[in-house]
N, C-alpha and C positions, 0 to 999 in steps of 0.2 A: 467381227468374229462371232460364229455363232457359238453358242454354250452347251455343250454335250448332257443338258440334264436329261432328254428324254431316253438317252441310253443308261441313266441313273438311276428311272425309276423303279426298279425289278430290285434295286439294293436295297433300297431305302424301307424302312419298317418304323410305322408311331410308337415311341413309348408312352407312357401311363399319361394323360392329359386329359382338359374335356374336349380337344380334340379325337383324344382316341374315343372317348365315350360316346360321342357323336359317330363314329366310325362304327361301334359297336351298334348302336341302336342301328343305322342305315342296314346293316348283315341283317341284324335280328328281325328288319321287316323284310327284305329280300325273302330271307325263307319263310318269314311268316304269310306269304300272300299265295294263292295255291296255283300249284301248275295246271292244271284243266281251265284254270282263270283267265291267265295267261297267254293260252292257246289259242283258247277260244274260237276269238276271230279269223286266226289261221286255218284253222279244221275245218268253220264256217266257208272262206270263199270257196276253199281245195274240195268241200263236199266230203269229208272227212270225219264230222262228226260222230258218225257210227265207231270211232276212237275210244271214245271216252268212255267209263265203268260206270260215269254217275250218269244218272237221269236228268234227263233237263229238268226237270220239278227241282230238281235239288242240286244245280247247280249253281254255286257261290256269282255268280254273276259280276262283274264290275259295274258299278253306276260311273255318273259324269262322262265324261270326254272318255271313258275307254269302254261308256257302254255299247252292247252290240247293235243297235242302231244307231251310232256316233260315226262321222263320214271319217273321224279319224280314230276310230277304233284300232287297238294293238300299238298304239304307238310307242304306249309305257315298255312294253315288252323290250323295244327296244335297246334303250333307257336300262331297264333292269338288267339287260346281256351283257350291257359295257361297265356297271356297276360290279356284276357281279365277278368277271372277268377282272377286272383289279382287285378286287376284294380278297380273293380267292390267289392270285398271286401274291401279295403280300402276306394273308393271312395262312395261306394253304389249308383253308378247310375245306376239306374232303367233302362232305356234305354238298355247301356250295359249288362248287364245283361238279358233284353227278348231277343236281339240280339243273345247272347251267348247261351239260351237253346235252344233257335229254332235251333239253328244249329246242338244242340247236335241231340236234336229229329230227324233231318233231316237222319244225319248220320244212326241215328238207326232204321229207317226206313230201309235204304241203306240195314242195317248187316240182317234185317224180310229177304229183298228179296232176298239176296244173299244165307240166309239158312244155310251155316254153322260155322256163327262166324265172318266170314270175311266183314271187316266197312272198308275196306280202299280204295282208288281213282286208286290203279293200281290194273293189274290183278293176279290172283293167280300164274297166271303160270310164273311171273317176279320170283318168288322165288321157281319154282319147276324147274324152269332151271336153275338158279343160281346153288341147289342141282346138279345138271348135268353138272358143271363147264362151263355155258353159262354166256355168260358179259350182266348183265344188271347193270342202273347204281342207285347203292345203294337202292335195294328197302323193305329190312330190316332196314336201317336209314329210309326210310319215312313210315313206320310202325308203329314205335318208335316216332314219330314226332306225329302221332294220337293221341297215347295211352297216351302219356304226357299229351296233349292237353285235355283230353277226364277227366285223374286221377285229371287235376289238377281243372276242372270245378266238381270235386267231392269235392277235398280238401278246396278248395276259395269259390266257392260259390255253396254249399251245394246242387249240382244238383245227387241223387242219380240213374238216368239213365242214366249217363256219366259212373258211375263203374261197370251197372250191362254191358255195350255196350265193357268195358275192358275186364270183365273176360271173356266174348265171345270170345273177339279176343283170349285169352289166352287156351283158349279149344283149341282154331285152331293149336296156335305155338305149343301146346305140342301135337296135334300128329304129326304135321308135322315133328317136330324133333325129335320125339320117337325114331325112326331107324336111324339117323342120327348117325355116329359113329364119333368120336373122329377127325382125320384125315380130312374126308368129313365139318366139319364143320370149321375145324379150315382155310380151304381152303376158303370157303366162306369168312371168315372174312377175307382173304387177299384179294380176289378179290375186294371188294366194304363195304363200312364204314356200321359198325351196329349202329351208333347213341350209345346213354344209355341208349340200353332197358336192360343190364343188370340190371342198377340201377332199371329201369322202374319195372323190374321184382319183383327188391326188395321191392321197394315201396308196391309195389302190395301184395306180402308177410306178410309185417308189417302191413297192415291193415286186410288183410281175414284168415293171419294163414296159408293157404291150401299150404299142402305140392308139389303140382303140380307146385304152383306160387315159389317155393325154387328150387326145382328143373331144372326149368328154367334159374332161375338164375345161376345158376353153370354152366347151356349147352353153356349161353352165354356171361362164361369166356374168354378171347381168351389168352391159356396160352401162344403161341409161343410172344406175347410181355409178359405179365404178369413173365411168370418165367426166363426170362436173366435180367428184372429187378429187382425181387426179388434179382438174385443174384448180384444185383449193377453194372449190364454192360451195354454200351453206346449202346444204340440199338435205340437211336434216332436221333442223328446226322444227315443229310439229309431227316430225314422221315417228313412224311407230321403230321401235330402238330393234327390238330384238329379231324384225324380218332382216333388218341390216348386216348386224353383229355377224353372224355367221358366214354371212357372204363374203365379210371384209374375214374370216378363218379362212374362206377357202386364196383367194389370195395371198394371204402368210403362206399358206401351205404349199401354194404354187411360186412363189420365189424360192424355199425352199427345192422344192423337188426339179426346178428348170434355172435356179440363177438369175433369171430376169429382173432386172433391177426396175422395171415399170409395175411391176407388182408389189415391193419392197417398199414405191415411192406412195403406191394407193393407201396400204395398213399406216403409213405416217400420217399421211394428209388427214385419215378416219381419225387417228387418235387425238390431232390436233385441232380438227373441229369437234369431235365429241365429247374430250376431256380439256386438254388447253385451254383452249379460244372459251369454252361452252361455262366451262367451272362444275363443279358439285357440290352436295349437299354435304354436312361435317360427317356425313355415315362413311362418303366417298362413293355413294352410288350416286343415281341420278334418274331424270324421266318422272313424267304425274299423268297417271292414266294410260302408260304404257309407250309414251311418245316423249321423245328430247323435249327439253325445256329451250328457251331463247338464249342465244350467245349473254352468259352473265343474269340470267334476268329467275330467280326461284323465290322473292317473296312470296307472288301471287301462285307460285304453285305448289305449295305444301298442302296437301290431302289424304285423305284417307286411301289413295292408291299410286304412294310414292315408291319407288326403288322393286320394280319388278325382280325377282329371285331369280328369274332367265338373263336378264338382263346383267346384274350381278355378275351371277357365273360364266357367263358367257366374256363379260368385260374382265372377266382375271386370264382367260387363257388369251386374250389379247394382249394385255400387260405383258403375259409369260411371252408369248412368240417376240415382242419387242425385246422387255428382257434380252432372251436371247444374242437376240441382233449387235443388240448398242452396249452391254453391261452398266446401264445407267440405272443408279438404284433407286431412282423417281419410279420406274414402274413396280420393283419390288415394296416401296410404301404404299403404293397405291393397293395390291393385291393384300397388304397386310390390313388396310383399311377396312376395305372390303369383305373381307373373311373376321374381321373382327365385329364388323356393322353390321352384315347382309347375310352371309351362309352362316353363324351362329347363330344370327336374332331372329332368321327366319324357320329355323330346320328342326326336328327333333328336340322341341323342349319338355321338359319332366321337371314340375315343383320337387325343390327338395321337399322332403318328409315336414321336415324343422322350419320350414321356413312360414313364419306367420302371417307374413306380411298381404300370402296369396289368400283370394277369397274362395276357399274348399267347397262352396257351394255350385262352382265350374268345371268343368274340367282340370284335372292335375298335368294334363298330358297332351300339347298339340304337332302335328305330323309337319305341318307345312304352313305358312303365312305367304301365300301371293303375294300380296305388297307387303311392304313395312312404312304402317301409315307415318307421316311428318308431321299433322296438323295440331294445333293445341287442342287435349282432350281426347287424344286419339285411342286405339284398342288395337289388338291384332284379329286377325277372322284367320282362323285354324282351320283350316282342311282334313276330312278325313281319312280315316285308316286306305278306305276301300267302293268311295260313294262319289271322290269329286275326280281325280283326275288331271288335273289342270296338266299344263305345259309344265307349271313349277315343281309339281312332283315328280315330273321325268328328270330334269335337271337336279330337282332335293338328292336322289339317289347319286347321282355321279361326283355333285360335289360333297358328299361324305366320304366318296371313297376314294377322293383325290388331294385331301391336307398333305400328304407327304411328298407331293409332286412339288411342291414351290419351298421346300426346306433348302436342299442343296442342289448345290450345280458345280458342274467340270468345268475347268478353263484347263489351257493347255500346260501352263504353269501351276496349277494346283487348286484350291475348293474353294468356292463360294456361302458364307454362310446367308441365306435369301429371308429365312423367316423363322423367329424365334421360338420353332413348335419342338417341343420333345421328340426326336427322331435319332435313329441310329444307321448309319452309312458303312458300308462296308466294300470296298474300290480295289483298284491298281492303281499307283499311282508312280509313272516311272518302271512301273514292272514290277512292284514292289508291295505287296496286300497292307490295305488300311483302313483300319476301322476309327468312326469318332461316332460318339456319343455326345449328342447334345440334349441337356438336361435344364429346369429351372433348379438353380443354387436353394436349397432350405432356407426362407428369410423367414419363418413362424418358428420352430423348434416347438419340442414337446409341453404340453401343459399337464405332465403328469409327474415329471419328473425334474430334477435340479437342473439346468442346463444353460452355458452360456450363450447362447445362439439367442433361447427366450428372456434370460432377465436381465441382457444387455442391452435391448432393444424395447426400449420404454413406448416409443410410438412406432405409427405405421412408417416405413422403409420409403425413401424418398428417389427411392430407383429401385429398376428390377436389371437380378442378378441372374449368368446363365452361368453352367459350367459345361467343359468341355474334355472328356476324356479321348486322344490320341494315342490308339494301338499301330503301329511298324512293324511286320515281322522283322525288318531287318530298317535300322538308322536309313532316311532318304531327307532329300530338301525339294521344299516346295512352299507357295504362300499362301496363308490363308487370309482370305477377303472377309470383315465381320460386318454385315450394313451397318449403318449410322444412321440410325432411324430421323426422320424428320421432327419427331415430340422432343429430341431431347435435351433437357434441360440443363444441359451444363456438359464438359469435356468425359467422351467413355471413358472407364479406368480398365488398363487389362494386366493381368498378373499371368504366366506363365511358371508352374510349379511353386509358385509363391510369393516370386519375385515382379517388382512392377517392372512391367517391357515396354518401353516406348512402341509408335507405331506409327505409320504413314498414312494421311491421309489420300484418297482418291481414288473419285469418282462419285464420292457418298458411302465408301469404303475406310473401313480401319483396316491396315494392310500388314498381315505379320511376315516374314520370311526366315525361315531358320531351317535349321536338322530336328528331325523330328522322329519321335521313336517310341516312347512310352510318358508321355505331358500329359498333362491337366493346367488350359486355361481358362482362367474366371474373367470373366467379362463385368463389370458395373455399369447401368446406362441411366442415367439421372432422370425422373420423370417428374412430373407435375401435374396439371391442370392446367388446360390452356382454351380460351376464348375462340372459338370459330364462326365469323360472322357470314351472313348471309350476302352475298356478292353485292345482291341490288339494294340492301337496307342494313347498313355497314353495324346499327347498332342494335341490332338484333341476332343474340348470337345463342350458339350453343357449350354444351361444355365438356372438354373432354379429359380424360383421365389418360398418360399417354396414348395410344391409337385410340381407345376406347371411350365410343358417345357415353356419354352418362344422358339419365333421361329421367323430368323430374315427376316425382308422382303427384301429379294435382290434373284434376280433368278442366282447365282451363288457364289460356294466358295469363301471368304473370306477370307485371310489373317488376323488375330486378334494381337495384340502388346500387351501384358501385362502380370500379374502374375497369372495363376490358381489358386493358394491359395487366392488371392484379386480380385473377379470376379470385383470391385468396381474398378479397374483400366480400366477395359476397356467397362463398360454399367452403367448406372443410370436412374432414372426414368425421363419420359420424357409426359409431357404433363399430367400430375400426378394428378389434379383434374377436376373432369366432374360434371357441376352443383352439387347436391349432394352427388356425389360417389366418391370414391378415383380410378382411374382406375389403368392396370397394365401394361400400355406401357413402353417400355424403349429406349433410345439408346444410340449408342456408344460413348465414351468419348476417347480421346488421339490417335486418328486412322486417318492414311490418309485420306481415304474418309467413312463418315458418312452415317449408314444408323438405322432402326426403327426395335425396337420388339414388337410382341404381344405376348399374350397366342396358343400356336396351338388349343385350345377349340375352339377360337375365329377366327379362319379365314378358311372362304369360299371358294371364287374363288383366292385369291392372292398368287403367287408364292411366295414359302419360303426360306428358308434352317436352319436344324436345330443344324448342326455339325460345329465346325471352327476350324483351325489349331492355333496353338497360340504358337506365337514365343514371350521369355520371356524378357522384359524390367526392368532394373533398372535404377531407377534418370535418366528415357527420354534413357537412351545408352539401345543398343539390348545387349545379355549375349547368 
């Protein structure tokens, strides 16, 4: 059964979270980056430049990978189109949104004077040499990065000459690759990354039918990885992750859009050698230096350039297409890992004001973390506003303004609760309008005033609590699916309007079914700390706080004394409430020398580590 959520996500809207604060900062740089910046490169191929009001003296220029001598210059553009195009549907800011079509119209300008189809910032001849087995670098990936950018300002926010500026380009690829034979093309895709224009292809497909747009898509299958994984062989060990990732989108997207279950069987075989068979790090990403690690094997590869940010996000909308498929909520823990480990601890961090712990004489504020290093004594290397570019900043943007995409999902029988982020749904369901609110439960209460919530609650909360408001215009039945997270510690408790409701387990599902009309259910999910050891080096582990790495602050390996099985022998919660809030500091207990944890979400500039050896203790004697 596939799961109706991408027709969900036009409803769906974050409430108040750092979620949504992350969602706010990704807008707030959107508009803060200039449109003539933007362009640029567009004006540049089209000959166009005589455009712009400002002086080239004085224009804002982009450095790194989007500067105008960069062979993949304009790529972010793309990136920014499809960011901003969700952004702007869920938010409806007017603003973002004139921003977003002017840009579109600009481009399409570009593709008038260009003449024949071609809207993109490099020149044609990057991919008639490429045909020629000449090295350029990847300029089929920033094609693809357009065309995204261009379908999804069609799909978000209803700009209808962003699609017709698509199928242009898509004249052009198909005669370019008319003659392209089998061999010659498969060549190309080893020289340099084609992005997901397969997928792109298919999108393109499922909306206009035109058999030219299917066609494409099959030209830019790339069997020589597709059919050794079909047939279940390790073809990805050493290779670089994220030219993969995408390829194995555009086959989801083509079972989707054709039914063929030979494309259904390739996205399995990927996930089962990349995740399964392969294992992860306790973040739940994976990769050192931008390449798969060995089936099981990540001692030796924790460094300072672990867990690519592309790679990341890219590995959730794979989870999400399976998701769909199977309702197996193995891939919804994994995207919640992920998004807890990877697109918070890489994206948009800002010290608090209060928080002392950060060294002021750094930066307070970093845009993007490429890797998120693993190694003992590690740091993040922060990207800037407008100077580096990377691949990961084009992704930074999209997955900010995609938290609400993996909240809820449709099934034919009624809701899926996927991920426990502050969000509000608003549906049919049966024919019947329904709104839910999902919320975290107040587990802090006021430190200003009398109240039972704070001075019944002497320690920090040994689970976290959601609540759930259920509006009906009119009484319907249907059942609500609440995941059953993999962290937790002990049996959910759920209450419906007050009362405890038993519930059915399956699938990784707590399973309600009733009449539903005007409810509020609370949900309780027991958490703890729990030990995540290293595949190939069982007793070096990490530690996490439910979903969440904790990560210790000392700039070098540590020796740890306690039991794996009882992570409570050697950390507890430390410094545990902050005016209001319950925070999630910890440190070590029973250990020669003492030192502090946070969240990896949570830290900046401070040196970390997030692995320790652990030599095991009974009654104080080492074993």
């Amino acid at each position: 059964m596939t799961l109706a959520n991408q027709s969900q996500i036009r409803n769906v809207k974050l409430l108040n979270s750092e979620k949504s604060v992350k969602r706010d900062r990704d807008m707030e740089y959107l508009m803060e980056l200039k449109t003539e910046s933007l362009l640029f490169p567009y004006y540049t191929e089209a000959g166009l430049n005589g455009l712009l009001n400002t002086r080239m003296a004085d224009m804002p220029l982009h450095d790194g990978w989007d500067n105008p001598l960069c062979q993949i210059r304009g790529t972010f553009t793309g990136h920014w189109l499809s960011a901003a195009a969700r952004l702007y549907q869920e938010t409806g800011d007017m603003q973002l949104k004139t921003k977003a079509d002017y840009i579109v119209q600009e481009i399409g300008k570009c593709q008038e004077r260009n003449g024949n189809g071609w809207a993109f910032p490099i020149p044609e001849k990057y991919l008639y040499g490429l045909r020629r087995g000449l090295h350029f670098w990847a300029p089929q990936y920033v094609c693809h990065k357009v065309m995204m950018g261009l379908l999804d300002m069609y799909l978000y926010a209803d700009n209808e000459r962003a699609l017709e500026i698509v199928k242009g380009c898509a004249e052009w690829f198909y005669a370019f690759s008319q003659d392209i034979d089998r061999e010659t093309m498969s060549n190309m895709m080893d020289m340099e990354e084609t992005g997901g224009i397969m997928e792109l292809w298919a999108d393109l497909y499922q909306i206009t039918g035109d058999q030219k747009h299917l066609e494409l898509m099959r030209r830019y299958e790339r069997p020589r990885l597709t059919e050794p994984v079909l047939r279940g062989e390790d073809v990805l060990t050493n290779m670089h992750a994220n030219t993969t990732i995408p390829e194995i989108h555009g086959c989801a997207r083509a079972y989707e859009v054709t039914g063929e279950e030979r494309y259904r069987k390739i996205v399995e075989n990927y996930w089962d050698l990349a995740v399964t068979r392969r294992g992860t790090f306790a973040t739940g990403g994976q990769t050192d230096g931008e390449v798969w690690t060995g089936m099981q094997k990540q001692a030796s590869r924790l460094s300072a350039l672990n867990q690519e940010h592309c790679t990341v996000y890219n590995m959730i909308r794979l989870a999400d297409y399976l998701f769909r498929w199977t309702s197996d909520a193995k891939y919804l823990d994994y995207i919640e890992r992920n998004i807890e480990n990877g697109l918070m601890a890489q994206g948009f961090w800002k010290a608090e004001h209060r928080n002392m712990a950060e060294d002021h004489l750094l930066p307070s504020e970093g845009v993007l973390s490429y890797f998120l290093p693993l190694a003992a004594g590690s740091r993040k290397n922060w990207g800037t506003r407008t100077q580096d570019f990377w691949c990961c900043h084009c992704t930074l943007v999209q997955a900010n303004a995609k938290y609400r995409e993996f909240v809820f999902y449709q099934s034919l029988d009624g809701l899926i609760i996927g991920q426990f982020i502050p969000a509000v749904l608003q549906t049919d369901l049966k024919g019947i309008p329904v709104e839910i609110r999902q919320e975290e439960a107040d587990q802090g209460g006021s430190y200003m005033k009398i109240n039972e919530t704070a001075n019944h609650q002497e320690e920090k909360p040994d689970h976290k609590e959601m609540q759930y408001q259920i509006t009906a215009k009119e009484p319907v039945s249907f059942r609500i699916r609440i995941r059953m997270p993999w962290w937790l510690k002990g049996e959910m408790e759920i209450s419906v309007n007050g009362e405890k409701t038993e519930y059915q387990k399956e699938n990784g599902f707590a399973v309600i079914e009733r009449e539903w009309y005007q409810d509020e259910i609370r949900v309780k999910l027991p958490k703890g700390i729990t030990c995540y050891p290293l595949a190939d080096e069982k007793n070096t582990v990490a530690f996490l706080d439910g979903p969440v790495v904790l990560a210790g602050l000392v700039a070098e390996e540590r020796r740890l004394y306690g039991d794996i099985g009882h992570p409570e022998t050697m950390i507890k919660p430390h410094h545990e409430r902050q005016w209001s809030e319950w925070t999630s500091m910890y440190r070590t207990v029973n250990q020669m020398r003492g030192f502090y944890f946070k969240p990896i979400k949570d830290i900046g500039n401070q040196e970390y580590t997030v692995y320790f050896p652990v030599e095991k203790r009974e009654n104080g004697e080492r074993v």
